[in-house]
Each structure stands twice: as structure tokens, then as C-alpha cells.
N, C-alpha and C positions, 0 to 999 in steps of 0.2 A: 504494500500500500504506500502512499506517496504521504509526503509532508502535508500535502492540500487535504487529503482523506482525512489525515489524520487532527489535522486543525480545523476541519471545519464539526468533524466529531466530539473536539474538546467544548467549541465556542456553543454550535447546534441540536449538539446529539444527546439522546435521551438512551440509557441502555434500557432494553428490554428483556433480553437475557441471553443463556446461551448452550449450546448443544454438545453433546459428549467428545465432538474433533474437539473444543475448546472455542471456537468460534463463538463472536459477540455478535448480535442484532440491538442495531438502532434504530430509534425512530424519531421526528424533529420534536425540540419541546413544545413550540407555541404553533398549533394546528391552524393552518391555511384558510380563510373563511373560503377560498373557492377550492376545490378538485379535494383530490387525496395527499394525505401526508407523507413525506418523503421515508420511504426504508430501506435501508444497506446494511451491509456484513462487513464486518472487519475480520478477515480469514486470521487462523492462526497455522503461523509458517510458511508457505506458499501459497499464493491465492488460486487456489483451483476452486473452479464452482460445482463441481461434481461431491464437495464435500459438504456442501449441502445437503440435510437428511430433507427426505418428503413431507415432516408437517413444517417445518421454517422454511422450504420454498413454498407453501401454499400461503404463509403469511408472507414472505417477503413481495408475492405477487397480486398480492390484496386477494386472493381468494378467501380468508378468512380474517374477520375481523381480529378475533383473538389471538394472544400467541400460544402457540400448544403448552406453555405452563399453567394457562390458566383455562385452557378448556382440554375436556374430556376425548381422549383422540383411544377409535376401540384398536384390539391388539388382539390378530389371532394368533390361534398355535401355527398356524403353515405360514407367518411371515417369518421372513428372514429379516436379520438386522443390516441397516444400510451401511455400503460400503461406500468407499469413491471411487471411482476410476482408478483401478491397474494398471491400465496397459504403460508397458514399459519399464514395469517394475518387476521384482521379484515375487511377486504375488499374483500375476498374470496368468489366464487360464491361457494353457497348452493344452490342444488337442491330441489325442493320439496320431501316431503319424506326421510330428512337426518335426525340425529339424532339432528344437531343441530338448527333446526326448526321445534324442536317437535315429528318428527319423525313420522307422519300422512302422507300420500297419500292419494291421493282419489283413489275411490272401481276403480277396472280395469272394463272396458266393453268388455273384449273379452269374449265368451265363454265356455274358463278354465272354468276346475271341479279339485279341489285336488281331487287324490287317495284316500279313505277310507278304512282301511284294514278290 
């Protein structure tokens, strides 16, 4: 984040709270009489937005009024917990058959015949 994010967060910003990456949402203190009031993220560590979990982008996107501390968000057994984006990292899903798992498939069972000229 920049000097400007960050100064205008100290002069502007209201925290709201914040999610298990560590990450802070704000909101402005003194609310707009016209549109919607302004909301951002202050990532922690590098700003990737994929580290956004799915109930603070539904507030940071004005879909819900509330921020999920203080409203009720349901929770089943078949969700998974949010991740951010892998790719590039050592937590990366590899297929079987990738190059950096050896790079072995198992034999296809269809049919197929290659071409033999």
C-alpha cells in the first residue's frame, strides 16, 4: 500500500474490523449525504485481493450492509475454508501427469490408436 492509502486511512478511515489473513477493512467516518460510503482493505503483507475471504468481499462490495462480525453468516459442514490464490507457490495444485510430479500419467483406457504413417 502507498503513503497516500495509508494517510488518507489515518486522516479518513474508520476501522471496521478484520479477517483471519490479518487484513483491516475501513470504512469513511463522516457518511456522504449523497451515494455510498467509501470501503477499502489494507492487505497484510502483499496486496493480493484473492485474500479476501467471501463475507468481507460481499461487504466490501456493498452487497451487505453489515460486516460479517456483526451479522449472522450460516456455515455448513461441506464448506471449505477460504484460501487465496496459489498458483505459483508451493501450495499449488499439480495434476497428475504434470511435469512437476514426475511427469507420469497412467496409460489412458479409451480406445485411441495414434496414427502411424
Amino acid at each position: 500500500m502507498t503513503i497516500t492509502t495509508r494517510l488518507y486511512t489515518y486522516f479518513h478511515g474508520q476501522l471496521v474490523g478484520s479477517d483471519q489473513f490479518g487484513n483491516r477493512y475501513y470504512t469513511v467516518k463522516e457518511l456522504p449525504e449523497y451515494g455510498r460510503a467509501k470501503r477499502w482493505v489494507l492487505y497484510k503483507g502483499l496486496a493480493e485481493p484473492s485474500k479476501v475471504p467471501p463475507e468481507w468481499h460481499g461487504w466490501l462490495h456493498h452487497t451487505f450492509d453489515e460486516p460479517p462480525d456483526e451479522r449472522q453468516i450460516p456455515h455448513y459442514q461441506w464448506m471449505k475454508p477460504h484460501l487465496p490464490n496459489l498458483t505459483g507457490t508451493k501450495g499449488a495444485y499439480v495434476p497428475p501427469g504434470h511435469l512437476l510430479r514426475g511427469g507420469k500419467r497412467s496409460p489412458t483406457t479409451s480406445d485411441y490408436e495414434a496414427w502411424k504413417p
